[in-house]
Backbone as CSV, one residue per row, in Angstrom:
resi,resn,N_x,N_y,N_z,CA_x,CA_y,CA_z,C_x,C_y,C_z
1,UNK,-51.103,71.350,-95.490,-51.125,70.950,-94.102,-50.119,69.804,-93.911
2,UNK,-48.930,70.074,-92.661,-48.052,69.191,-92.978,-48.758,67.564,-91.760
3,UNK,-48.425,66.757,-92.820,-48.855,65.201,-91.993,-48.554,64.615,-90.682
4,UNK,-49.085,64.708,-89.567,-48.768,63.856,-88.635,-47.602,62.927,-88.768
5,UNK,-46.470,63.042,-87.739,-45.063,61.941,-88.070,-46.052,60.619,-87.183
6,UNK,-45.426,59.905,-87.631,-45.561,58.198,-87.637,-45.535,58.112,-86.115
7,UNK,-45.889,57.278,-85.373,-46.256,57.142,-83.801,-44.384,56.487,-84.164
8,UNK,-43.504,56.665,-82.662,-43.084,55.077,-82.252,-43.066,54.093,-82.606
9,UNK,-43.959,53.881,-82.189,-44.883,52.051,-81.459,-44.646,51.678,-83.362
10,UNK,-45.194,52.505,-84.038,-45.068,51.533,-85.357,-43.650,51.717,-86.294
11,UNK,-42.583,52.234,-85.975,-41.541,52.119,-86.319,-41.276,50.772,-86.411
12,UNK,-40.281,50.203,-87.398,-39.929,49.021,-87.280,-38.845,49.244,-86.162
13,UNK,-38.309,47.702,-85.446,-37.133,47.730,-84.936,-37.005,48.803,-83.759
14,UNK,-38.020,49.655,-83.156,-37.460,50.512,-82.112,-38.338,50.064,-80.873
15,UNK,-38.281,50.722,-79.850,-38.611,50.286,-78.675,-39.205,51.323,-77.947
16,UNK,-40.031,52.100,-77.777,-40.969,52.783,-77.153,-41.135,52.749,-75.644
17,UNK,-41.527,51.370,-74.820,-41.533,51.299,-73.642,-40.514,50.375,-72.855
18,UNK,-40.394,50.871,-71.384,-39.628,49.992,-70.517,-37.879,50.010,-71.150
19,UNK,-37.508,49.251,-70.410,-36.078,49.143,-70.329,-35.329,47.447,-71.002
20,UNK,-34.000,47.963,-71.306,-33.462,46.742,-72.282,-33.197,45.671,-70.847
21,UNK,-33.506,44.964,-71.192,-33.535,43.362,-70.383,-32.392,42.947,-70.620
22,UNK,-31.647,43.287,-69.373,-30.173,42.534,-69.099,-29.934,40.798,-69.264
23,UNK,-29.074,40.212,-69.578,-28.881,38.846,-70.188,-28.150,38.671,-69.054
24,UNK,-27.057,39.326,-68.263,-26.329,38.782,-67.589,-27.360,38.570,-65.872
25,UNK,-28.593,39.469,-65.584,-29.236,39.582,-64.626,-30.520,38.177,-65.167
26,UNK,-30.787,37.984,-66.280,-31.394,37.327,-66.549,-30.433,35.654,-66.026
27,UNK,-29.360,35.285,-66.243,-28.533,34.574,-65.999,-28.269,34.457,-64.452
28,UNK,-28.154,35.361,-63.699,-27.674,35.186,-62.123,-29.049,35.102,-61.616
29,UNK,-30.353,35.344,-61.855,-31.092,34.859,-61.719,-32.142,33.293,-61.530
30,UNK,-31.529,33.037,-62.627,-31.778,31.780,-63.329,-30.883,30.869,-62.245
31,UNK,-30.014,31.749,-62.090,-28.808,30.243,-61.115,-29.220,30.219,-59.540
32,UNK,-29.693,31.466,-59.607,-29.980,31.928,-57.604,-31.012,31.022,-57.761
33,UNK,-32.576,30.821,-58.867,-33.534,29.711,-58.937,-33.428,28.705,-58.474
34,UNK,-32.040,27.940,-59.155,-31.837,26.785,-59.088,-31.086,26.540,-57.674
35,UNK,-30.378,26.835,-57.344,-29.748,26.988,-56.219,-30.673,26.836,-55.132
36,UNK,-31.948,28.125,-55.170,-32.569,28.089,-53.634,-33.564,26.694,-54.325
37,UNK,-33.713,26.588,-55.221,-34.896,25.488,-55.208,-34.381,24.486,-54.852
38,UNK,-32.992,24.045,-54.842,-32.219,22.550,-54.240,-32.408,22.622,-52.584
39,UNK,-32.100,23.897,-52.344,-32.094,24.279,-51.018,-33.281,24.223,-50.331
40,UNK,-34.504,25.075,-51.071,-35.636,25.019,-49.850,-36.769,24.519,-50.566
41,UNK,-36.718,24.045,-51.523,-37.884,23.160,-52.349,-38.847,24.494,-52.851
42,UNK,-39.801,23.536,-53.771,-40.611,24.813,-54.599,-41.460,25.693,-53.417
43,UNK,-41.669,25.204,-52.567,-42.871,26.027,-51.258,-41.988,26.951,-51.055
44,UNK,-40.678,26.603,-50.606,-40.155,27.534,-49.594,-39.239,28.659,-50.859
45,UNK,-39.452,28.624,-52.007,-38.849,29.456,-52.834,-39.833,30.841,-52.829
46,UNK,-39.188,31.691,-53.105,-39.675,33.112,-53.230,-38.862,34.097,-54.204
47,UNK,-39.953,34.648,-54.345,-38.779,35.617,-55.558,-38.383,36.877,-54.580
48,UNK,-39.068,36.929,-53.675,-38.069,37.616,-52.886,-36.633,37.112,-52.158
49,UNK,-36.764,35.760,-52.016,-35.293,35.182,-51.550,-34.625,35.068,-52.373
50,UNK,-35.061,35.197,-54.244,-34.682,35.280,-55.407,-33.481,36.167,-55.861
51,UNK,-34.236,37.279,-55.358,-33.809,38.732,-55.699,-31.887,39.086,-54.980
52,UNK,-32.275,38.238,-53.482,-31.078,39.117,-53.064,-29.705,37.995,-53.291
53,UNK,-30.384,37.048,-53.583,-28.735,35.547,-53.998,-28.693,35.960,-55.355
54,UNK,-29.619,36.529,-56.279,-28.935,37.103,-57.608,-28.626,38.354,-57.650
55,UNK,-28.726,38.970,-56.868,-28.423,40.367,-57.289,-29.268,41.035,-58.246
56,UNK,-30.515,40.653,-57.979,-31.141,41.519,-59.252,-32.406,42.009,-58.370
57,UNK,-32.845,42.751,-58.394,-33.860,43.325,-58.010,-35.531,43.067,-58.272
58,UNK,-36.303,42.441,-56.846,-37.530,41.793,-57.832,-38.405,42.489,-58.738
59,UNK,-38.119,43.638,-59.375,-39.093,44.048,-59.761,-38.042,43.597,-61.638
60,UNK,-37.059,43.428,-61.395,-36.220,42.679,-62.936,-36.505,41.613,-62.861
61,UNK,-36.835,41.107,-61.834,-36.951,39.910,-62.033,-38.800,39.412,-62.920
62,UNK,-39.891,40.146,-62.441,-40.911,40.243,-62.874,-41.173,40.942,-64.229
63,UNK,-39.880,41.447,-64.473,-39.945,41.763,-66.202,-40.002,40.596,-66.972
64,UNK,-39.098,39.630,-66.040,-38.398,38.549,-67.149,-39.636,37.519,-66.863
65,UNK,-40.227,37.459,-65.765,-41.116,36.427,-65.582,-42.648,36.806,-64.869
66,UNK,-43.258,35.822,-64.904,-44.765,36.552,-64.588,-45.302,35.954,-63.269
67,UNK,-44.056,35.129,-63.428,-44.792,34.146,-61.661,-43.536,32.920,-61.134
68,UNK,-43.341,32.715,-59.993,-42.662,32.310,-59.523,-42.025,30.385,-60.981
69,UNK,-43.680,30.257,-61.034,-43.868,29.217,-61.564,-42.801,29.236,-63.169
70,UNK,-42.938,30.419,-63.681,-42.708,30.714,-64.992,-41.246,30.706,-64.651
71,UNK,-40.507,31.314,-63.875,-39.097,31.101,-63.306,-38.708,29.715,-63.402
72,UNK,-39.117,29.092,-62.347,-38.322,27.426,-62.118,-39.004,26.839,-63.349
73,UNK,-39.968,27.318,-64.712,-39.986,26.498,-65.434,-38.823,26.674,-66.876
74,UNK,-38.858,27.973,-66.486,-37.638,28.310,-67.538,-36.126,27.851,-67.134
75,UNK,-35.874,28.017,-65.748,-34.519,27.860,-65.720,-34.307,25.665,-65.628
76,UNK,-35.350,25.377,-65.371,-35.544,23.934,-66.000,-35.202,24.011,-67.172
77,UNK,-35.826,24.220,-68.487,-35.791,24.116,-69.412,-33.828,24.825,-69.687
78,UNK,-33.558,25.781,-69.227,-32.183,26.643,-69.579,-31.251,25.335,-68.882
79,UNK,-31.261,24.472,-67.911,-30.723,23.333,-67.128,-30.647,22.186,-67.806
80,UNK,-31.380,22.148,-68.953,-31.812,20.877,-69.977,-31.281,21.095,-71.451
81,UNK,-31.203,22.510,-71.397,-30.421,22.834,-73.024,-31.735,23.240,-73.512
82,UNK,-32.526,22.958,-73.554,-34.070,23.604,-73.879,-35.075,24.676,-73.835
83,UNK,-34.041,25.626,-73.358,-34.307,26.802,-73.537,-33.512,28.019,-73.771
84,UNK,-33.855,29.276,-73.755,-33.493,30.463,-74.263,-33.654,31.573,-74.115
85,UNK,-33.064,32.912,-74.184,-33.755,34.474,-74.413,-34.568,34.592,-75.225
């Protein structure tokens, strides 16, 4: 009886779900952040006003982050040298 092949998911090194996470959308993102947050302070920020000064679409943008909060805290940290991909 020949053996069941190995799932995916437990391959080393491969990727099973979703899509490769752009660096350069991750980046025009990060700057549209900073930008509207000088502009309209943390209230008046939205990741929908996010979406269309970076060019990225909010639903890329919610790959990369989980909440508005998680955004302006990363691109803080990317503004400070203190952070990363």
């Amino acid at each position: 009886m020949p053996t069941p092949k190995e799932p995916d998911s437990t391959r080393r090194g491969t990727r099973t779900a979703g899509r490769v996470r752009s660096e350069d959308a991750r980046v025009a993102t990060l700057e549209a952040d900073t930008e509207l947050l000088e502009e309209v302070g943390y209230r008046g920020l939205t990741i929908k006003g996010i979406a269309p000064r970076s060019g990225v679409a909010k639903t890329t943008i919610y790959r990369w982050w989980a909440s508005k909060g998680a955004l302006v805290m990363d691109a803080e940290l990317v503004m400070h040298g203190l952070g990363g991909p």
